[in-house]
N, C-alpha and C positions, 0 to 999 in steps of 0.2 A: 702225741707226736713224739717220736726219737729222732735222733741224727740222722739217722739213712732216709727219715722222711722230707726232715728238714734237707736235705743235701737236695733230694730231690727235688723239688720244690724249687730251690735255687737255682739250678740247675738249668731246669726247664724255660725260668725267668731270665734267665742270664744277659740275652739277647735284648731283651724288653728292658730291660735296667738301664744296660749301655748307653742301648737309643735313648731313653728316656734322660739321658743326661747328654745326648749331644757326641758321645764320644765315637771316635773309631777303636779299631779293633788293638789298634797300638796303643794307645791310649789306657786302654781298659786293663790290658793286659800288664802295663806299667805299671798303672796305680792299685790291682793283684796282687801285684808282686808273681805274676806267673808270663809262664812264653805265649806270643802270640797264639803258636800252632798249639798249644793247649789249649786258649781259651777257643779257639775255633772247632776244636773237637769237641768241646761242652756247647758250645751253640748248637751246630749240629746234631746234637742229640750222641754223637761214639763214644762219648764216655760223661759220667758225671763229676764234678768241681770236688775238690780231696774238702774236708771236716775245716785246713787251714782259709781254701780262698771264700769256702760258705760263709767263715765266722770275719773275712775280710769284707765282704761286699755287706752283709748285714751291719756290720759296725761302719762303714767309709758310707753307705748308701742308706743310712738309716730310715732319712726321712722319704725314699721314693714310696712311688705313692702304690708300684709295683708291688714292691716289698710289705706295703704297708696294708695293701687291700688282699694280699695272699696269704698273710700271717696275722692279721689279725693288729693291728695299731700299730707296738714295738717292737719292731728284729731284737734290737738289743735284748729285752727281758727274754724274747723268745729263746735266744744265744745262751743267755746265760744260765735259764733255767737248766737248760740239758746240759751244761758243763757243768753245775753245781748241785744239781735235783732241788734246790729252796733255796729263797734269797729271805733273808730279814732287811728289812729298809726302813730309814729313819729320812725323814724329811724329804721325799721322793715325791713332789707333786702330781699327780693324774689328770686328765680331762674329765675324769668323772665318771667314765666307760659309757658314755651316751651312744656309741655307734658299736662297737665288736664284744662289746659284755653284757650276759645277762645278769641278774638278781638272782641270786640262789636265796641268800636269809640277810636280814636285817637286824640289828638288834643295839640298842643304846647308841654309840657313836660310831660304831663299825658295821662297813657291809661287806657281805662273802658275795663276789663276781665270779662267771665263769666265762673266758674268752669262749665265744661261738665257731670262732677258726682254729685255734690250736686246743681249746678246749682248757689250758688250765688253767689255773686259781688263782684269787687274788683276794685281799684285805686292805677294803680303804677306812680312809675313816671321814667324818662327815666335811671338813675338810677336802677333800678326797687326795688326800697324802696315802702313798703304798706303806702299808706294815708288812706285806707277806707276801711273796710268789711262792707256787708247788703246781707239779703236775700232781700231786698224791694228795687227792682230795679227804682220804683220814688224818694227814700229817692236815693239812689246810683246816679241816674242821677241827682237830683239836687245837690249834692254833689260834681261831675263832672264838672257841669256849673259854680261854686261858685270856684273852684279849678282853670277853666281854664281863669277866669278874674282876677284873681291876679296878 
């Protein structure tokens, strides 16, 4: 996934989100931080939401369930991974990835996940606390190997 995909993606949901929380069009567009007549041009499909209101609705609407079933668990990591290409994380508790990750490898107290919706990488540990987001699954696997000789 990139930004032009994730933009997309949002884009498309935009309308579903709103409702999904009750709001009207004023509403939504307030708490954007964008004009009404924008957000109703991204509804309707005549233009797609700019990189800032993607990374607004994904971080304000984290938990919709919208957002959450299109991308895969968390917007946020989803957000952050593409603004930063890898996150290292300390004490970042997981659900475990029961529902939108698979098992890639296992090994001592770490396992390598792969989100099924966005597709990248993760490091938990048995715990299941995050050590490591990447969409760059050599940067993740050598991360993995480094993780599981300590």
């Amino acid at each position: 996934m990139n930004k032009e995909e994730l933009i997309k993606l949002v884009s498309d949901r935009l309308r579903l989100i709103r409702q999904e929380q009750g709001y009207s069009q004023d509403i939504m567009a307030e708490v954007l931080g964008t004009s009404k007549k924008t957000l109703v041009q991204i509804e309707k499909n005549r233009m797609l939401a700019s990189w800032t209101v993607t990374v607004s609705t994904c971080s304000l609407f984290s938990e919709s369930e919208v957002l959450q079933n299109v991308l895969g668990d968390e917007p946020l990591e989803v957000i952050k991974l593409l603004a930063h290409k890898k996150i290292e994380y300390r004490l970042d508790k997981t659900m475990g990835g029961k529902v939108w990750w698979k098992e890639i490898e296992s090994k001592g107290r770490y396992v390598l996940q792969q989100n099924v919706i966005s597709q990248h990488y993760r490091i938990i540990d048995d715990g299941h606390f995050r050590w490591y987001s990447s969409f760059d699954r050599d940067d993740t696997m050598k991360r993995f190997g480094e993780l599981i000789q300590d």
